[in-house]
C-alpha positions as CSV (number, residue, x, y, z in Angstrom):
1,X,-10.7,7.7,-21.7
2,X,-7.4,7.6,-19.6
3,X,-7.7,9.7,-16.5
4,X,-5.0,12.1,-16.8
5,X,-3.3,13.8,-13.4
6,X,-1.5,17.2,-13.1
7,X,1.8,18.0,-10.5
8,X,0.5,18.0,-6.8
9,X,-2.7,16.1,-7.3
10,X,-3.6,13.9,-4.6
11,X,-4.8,10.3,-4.3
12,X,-6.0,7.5,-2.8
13,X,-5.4,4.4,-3.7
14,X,-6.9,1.3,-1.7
15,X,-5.7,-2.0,-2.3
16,X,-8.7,-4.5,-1.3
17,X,-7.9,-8.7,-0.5
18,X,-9.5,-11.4,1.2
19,X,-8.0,-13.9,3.6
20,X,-9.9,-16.9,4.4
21,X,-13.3,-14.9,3.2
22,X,-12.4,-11.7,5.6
23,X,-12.4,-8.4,4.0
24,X,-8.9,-6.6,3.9
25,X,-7.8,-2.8,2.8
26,X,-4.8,-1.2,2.6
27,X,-5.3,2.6,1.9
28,X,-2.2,4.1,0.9
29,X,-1.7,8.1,-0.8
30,X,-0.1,9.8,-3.7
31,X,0.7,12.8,-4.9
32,X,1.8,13.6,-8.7
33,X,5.1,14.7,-9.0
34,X,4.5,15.6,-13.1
35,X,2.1,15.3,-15.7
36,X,0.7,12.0,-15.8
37,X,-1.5,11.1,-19.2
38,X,-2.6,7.5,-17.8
39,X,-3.3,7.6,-14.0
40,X,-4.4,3.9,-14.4
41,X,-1.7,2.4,-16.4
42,X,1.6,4.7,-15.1
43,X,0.2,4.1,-11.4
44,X,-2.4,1.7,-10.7
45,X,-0.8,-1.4,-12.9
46,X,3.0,-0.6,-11.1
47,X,1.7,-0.9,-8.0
48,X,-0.1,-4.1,-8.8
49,X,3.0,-5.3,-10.2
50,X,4.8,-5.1,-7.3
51,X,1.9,-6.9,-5.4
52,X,2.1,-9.5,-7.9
53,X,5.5,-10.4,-7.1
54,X,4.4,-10.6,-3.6
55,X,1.6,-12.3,-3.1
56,X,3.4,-16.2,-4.0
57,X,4.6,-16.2,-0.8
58,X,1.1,-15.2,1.2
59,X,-0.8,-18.3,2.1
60,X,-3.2,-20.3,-0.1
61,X,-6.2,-18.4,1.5
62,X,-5.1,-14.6,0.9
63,X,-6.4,-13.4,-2.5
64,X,-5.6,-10.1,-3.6
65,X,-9.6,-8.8,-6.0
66,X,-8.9,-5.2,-6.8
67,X,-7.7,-1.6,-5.9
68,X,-10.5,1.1,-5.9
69,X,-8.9,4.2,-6.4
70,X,-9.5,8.2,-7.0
71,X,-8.2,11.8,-6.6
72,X,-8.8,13.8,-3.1
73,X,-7.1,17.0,-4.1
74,X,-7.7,19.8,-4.8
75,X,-10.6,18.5,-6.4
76,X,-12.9,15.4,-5.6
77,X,-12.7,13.2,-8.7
78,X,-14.8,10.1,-9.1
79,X,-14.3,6.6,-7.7
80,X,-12.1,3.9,-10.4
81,X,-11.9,0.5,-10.1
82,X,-9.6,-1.5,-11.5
83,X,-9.4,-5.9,-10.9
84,X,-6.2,-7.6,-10.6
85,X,-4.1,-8.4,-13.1
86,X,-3.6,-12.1,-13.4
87,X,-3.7,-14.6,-10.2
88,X,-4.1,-12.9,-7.1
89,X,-4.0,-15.5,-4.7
90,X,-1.6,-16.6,-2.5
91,X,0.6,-20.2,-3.3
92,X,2.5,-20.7,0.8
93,X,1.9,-24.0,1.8
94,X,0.8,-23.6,5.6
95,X,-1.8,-22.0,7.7
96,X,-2.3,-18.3,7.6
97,X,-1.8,-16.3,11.2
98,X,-5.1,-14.9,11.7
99,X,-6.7,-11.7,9.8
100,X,-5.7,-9.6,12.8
101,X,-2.1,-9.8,12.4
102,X,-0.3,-7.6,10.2
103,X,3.4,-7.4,8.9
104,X,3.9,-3.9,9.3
105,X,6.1,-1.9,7.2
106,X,7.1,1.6,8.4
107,X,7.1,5.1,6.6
108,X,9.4,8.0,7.1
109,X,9.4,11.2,5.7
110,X,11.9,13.7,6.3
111,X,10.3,15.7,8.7
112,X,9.8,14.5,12.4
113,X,6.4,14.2,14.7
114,X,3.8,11.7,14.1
115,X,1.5,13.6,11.6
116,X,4.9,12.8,9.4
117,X,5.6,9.1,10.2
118,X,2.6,6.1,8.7
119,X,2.5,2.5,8.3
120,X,1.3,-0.1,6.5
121,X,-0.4,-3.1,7.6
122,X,-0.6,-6.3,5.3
123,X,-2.6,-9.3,6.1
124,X,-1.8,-13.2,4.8
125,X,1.9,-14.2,6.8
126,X,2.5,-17.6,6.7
127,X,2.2,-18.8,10.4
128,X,5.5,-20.9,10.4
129,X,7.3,-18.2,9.2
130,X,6.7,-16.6,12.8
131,X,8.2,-17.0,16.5
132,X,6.5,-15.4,19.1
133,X,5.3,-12.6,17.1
134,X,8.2,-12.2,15.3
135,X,9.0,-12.7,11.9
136,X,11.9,-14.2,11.4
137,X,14.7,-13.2,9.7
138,X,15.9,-14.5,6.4
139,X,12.7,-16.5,6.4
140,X,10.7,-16.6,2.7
141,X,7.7,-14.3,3.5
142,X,10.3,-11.5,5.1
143,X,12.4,-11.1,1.9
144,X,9.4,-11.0,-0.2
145,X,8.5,-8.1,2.1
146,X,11.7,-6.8,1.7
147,X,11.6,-6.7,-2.0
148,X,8.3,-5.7,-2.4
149,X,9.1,-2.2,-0.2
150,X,11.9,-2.0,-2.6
151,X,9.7,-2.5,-5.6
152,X,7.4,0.3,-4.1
153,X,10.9,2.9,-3.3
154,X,11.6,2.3,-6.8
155,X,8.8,3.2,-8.4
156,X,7.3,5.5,-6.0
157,X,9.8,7.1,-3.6
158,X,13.7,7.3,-5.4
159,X,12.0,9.1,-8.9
160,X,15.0,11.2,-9.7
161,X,15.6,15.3,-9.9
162,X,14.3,16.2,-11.6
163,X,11.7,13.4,-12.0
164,X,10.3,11.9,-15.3
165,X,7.1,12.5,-17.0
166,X,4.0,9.9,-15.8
167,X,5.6,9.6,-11.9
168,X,3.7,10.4,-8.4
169,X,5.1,9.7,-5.5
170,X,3.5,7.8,-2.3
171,X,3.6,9.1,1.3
172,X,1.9,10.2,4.1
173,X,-1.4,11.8,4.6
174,X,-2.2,13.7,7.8
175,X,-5.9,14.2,8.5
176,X,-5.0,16.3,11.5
177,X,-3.1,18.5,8.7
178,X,-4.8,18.7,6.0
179,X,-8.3,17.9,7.1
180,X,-10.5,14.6,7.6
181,X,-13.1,15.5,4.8
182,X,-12.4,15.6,1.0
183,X,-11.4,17.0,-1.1
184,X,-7.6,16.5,1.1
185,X,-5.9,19.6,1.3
186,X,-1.6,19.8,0.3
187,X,-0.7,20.8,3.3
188,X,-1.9,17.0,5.0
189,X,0.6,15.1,2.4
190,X,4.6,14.2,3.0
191,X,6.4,12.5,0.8
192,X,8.0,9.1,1.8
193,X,12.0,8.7,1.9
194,X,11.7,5.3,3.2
195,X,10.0,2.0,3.5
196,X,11.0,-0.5,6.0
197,X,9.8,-3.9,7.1
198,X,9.3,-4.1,11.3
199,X,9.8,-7.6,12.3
200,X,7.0,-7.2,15.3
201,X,4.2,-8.1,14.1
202,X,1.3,-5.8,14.8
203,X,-2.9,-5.7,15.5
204,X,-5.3,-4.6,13.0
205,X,-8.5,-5.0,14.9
206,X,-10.9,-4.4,12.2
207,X,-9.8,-7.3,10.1
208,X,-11.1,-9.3,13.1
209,X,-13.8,-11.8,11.9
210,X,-17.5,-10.0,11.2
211,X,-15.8,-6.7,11.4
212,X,-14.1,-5.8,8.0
213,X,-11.1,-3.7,6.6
């Protein structure tokens, strides 16, 4: 039965991958902007898609396996899991950087302070793609990020006024604001106006080897 999602639910979505057998997550949040009768399909599978047409140009031992996801507010609902769809894995000829460093992609809302700002870190850059920590420009793996943050804007951040049946929109969830322990509270979400590739790359120190995330 399709799990069905009414306007200002919140969720969590976490994308899971593995690069060169090390455990990877990014966590990202939602919040549903109108009546959505498919969580799964109007959601889950368009984010995926826009994975899909990212990962080709992450290295041969980045796989994308599957994106756990469920609703924090107002109510706790139960854990979903869903697999990828198709190939996950990456096809860059080249060595990987290693699981530590991150492309980061910043978020913005409209409002200022850090509990309104995020980012997002994604493991699996091609190492030759890089000088001295930066990616450089015009390079392969930089306009896929490009177009993958568009792909995401698209679906999940430019939805119209008013907005169509079946959309939610992605953004930023404060645990100072709303509160560290589910079920999330509204007041801890701000929506996203933009998505935007930093060419620096950055540290995520749990994806070190024998640590995870």
């Amino acid at each position: 039965m399709p799990e069905t999602s009414a306007p200002g639910d919140l969720w969590q979505v976490i994308i899971q991958s593995t690069l060169e057998g090390q455990h990877c997550e990014n966590v990202l949040n939602f919040r549903t902007a109108t009546p959505i009768d498919d969580f799964e399909l109007r959601i889950i599978i368009a984010l995926i898609q826009c994975f899909a047409a990212f990962v080709p140009h992450q290295p041969t031992g980045f796989t994308y396996n599957r994106v756990v996801w469920k609703k924090t507010g107002p109510v706790l609902g139960v854990e979903h899991i869903t697999n990828w769809q198709g190939d996950g894995g990456g096809d860059a000829t080249g060595n990987a950087l290693p699981s530590f460093c991150s492309a980061v992609v910043s978020m913005r809302s409209n409002l200022g302070g850090r509990s309104h700002r995020g980012r997002i870190y994604i493991a699996g850059i091609p190492e030759d793609q890089v000088d001295q920590s930066i990616m450089r420009s015009g390079t392969d793996f930089l306009t896929a990020l490009t177009q993958l943050c568009l792909c995401i804007a698209t679906k999940f951040i430019n939805i119209g006024d008013p907005p169509p049946v079946n959309t939610a929109v992605i953004g930023i969830y404060s645990r100072k604001l709303g509160g560290a322990i589910f079920p999330y509270q509204a007041i801890g979400f701000t929506p996203a106006v933009s998505l935007t590739p930093v060419v620096e790359l950055g540290t995520t120190r749990s994806r070190k080897v024998g640590h995870g995330g």
